[in-house]
C-alpha positions in Angstrom: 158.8 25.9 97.7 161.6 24.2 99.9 163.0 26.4 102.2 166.5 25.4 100.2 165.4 27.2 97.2 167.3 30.2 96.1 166.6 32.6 93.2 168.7 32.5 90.4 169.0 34.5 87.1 168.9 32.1 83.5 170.4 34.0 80.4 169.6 32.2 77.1 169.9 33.1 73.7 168.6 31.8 71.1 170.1 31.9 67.2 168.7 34.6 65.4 168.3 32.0 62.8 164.9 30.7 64.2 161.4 30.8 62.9 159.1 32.9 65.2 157.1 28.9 65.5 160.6 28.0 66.6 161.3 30.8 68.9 158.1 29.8 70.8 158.2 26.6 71.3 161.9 27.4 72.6 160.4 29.6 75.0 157.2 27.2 75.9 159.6 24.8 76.5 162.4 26.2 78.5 159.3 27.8 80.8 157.4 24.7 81.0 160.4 22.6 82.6 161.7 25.7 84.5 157.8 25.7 86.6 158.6 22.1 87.1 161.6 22.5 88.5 160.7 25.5 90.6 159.0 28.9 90.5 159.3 31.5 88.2 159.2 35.4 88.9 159.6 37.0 85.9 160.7 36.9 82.4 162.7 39.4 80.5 162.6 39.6 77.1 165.8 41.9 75.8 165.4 41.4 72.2 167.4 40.5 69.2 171.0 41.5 69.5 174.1 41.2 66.8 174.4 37.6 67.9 170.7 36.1 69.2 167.5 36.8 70.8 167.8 37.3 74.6 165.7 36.3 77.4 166.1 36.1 81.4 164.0 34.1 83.7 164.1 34.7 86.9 163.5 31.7 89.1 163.0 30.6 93.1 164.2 27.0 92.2 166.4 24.2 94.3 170.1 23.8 93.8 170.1 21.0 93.4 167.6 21.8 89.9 170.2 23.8 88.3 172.6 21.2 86.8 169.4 19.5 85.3 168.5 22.7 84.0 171.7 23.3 82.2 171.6 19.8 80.4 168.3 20.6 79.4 168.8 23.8 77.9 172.1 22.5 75.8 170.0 19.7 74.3 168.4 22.2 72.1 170.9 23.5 69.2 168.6 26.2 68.7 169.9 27.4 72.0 173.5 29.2 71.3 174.7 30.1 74.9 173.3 30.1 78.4 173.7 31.4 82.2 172.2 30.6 85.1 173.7 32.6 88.1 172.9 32.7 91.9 171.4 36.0 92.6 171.5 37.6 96.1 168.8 39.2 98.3 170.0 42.4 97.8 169.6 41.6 93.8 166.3 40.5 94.3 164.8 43.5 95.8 166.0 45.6 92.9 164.6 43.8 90.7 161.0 43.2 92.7 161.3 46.9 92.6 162.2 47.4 89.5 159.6 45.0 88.0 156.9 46.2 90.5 156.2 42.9 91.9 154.9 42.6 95.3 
């Protein structure tokens, strides 16, 4: 990875309307073009809420990846609202910790 990569943190939710086939090849594809544009740590799946299905990805990627990334995600309908954040070191090792990776 290019030593101008920073982590960040991409929130998306998906409608709760979906099929579970849907859902999937949401997922497949928002992962598939997130490992293109960079690296991912870990995934978080935090489940159906009142207004979608929630996932985080946590990503080493490039800055200058993340506006691509945005107008990738908002080409899918399916796809009600999205956040991709900066996280900072100190962020990072929580969340190594927290997710035991080493």
């Amino acid at each position: 990875m290019d030593f101008k990569s920073a982590c960040y943190e991409t929130l998306i939710v998906i409608s709760p309307t979906v099929s579970a086939e849907e859902k999937k090849k949401i997922l497949y594809n928002v992962e598939t073009f997130l490992k293109r544009e960079g690296e991912i740590l870990y995934i978080v799946n935090w489940g159906q809420k009142k207004y979608g299905l929630f996932y985080i990805f946590y990503c080493k990627i490039l800055k200058t990846s993340v506006k691509k990334i945005a107008k990738k995600i908002t080409q899918n309908e399916n796809i009600i609202r999205f956040l991709i954040i900066k996280i900072t070191k100190k962020s990072k090792y929580y969340l190594d910790e927290r997710f035991n990776i080493i």
